[in-house]
N, C-alpha and C positions, 0 to 999 in steps of 0.2 A: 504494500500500500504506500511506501514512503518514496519509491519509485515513479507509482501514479505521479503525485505531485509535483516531483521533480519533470519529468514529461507535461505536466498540462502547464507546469508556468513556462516553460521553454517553447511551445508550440501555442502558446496564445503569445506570447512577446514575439515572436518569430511574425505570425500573421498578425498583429496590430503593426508591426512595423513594415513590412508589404503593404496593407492598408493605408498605412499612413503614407507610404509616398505613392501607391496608387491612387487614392482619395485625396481627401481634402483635411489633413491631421487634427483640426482643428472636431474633425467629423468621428475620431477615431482616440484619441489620446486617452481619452476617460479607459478608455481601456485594458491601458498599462494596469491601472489598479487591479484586476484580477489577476495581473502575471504576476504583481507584489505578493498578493493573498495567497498566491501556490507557492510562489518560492516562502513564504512566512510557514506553510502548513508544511513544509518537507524540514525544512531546520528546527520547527518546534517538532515535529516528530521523530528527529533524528537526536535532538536534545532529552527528550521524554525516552528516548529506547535507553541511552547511557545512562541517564539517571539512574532509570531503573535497573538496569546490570548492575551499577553500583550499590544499590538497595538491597538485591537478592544476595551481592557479595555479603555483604554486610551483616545481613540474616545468617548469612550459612553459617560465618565465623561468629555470629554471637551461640546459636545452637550448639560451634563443637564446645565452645568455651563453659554452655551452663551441662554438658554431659560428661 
């Protein structure tokens, strides 16, 4: 899934800017903003997957520690 995101901000930036110099960019810019919100949902999701490795590390060694 973290891939989706990475693919739909690169492929809507990709075609907002072909739109924007085949149109009229003024028609087209507002657009950018959803390539922001993909690339925002792949590095919060790639931030959220280490955390949490780090979480479950953290878990495992507090379990050997209380047995």
């Amino acid at each position: 899934m973290t891939y989706v995101w990475l693919l739909a901000g690169i492929s809507i930036f990709l075609m907002t800017t072909f739109m924007c110099f085949a149109d009229d960019y003024r028609k087209w810019v507002f657009y950018y903003l959803f390539s922001a919100i993909s690339f925002g949902m792949y590095f919060m999701k790639r931030w959220m997957v280490k955390r949490m490795t780090k979480h479950m590390e953290y878990l495992q060694e507090e379990k050997k520690k209380n047995n």
